[in-house]
C-alpha positions in Angstrom: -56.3 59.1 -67.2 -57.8 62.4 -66.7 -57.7 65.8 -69.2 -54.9 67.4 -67.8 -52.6 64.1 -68.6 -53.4 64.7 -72.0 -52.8 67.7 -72.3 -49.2 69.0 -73.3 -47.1 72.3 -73.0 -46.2 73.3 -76.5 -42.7 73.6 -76.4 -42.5 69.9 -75.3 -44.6 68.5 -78.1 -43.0 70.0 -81.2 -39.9 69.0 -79.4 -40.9 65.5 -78.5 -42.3 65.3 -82.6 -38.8 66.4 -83.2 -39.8 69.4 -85.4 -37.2 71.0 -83.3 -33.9 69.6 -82.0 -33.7 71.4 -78.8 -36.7 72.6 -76.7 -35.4 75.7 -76.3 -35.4 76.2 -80.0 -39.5 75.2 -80.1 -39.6 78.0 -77.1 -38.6 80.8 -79.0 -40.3 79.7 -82.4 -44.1 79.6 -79.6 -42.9 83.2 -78.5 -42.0 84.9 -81.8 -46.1 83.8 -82.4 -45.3 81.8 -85.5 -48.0 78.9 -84.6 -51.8 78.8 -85.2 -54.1 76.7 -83.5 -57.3 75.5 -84.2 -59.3 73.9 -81.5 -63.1 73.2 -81.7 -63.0 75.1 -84.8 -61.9 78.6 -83.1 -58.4 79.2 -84.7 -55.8 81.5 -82.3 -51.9 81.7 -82.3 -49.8 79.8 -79.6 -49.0 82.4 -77.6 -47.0 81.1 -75.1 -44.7 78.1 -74.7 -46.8 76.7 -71.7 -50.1 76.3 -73.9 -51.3 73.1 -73.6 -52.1 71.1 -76.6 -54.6 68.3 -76.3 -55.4 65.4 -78.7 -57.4 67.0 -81.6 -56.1 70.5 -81.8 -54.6 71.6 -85.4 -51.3 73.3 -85.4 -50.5 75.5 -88.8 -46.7 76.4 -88.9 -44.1 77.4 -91.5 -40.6 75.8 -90.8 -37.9 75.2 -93.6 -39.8 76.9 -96.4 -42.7 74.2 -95.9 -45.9 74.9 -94.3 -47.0 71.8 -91.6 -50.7 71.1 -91.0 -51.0 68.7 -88.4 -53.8 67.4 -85.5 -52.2 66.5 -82.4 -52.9 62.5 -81.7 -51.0 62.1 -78.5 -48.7 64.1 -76.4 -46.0 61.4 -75.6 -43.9 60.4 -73.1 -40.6 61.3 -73.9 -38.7 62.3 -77.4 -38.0 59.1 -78.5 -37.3 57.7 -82.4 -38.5 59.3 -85.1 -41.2 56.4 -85.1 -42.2 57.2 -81.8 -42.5 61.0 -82.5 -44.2 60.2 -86.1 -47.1 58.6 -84.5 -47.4 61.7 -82.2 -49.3 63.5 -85.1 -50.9 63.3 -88.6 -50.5 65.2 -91.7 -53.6 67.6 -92.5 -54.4 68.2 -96.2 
């Protein structure tokens, strides 16, 4: 498997994690800049909805009142279950 298979745009992961229901939805959230990203400890906003987001990278985002820390563990394959989108990611503290 090389880099570039595990890498992910970023519309298609927070829709495959189901923190959106439509990717669509997940686009505009990207583009309104509402997403941080920490990667190798540099921290930047998702700018665009073609970003990719590789395994490691911590993604800061407020969405129903909640703010969500979480590190990217895998970029899936599809948007399954919520079990299958669960193990997608972890909970930061």
């Amino acid at each position: 498997m090389t880099e570039a298979d595990d890498a992910c745009r970023a519309d298609v992961w927070l829709w495959r994690a189901r923190f959106f229901k439509t990717r669509s939805l997940a686009c505009r959230f990207v583009e309104e800049g509402r997403i941080r990203l920490t990667r190798g400890g540099v921290e930047s906003r998702v700018d665009k909805p073609s970003r990719a987001l590789k395994a490691g990278d911590v993604l800061v985002f407020g969405l129903g009142g909640r703010l969500i820390a979480v590190r990217v563990l895998a970029s899936g394959e599809r948007r399954g279950p919520a079990s299958e989108a669960r193990a997608l990611y972890e909970a930061v503290e």
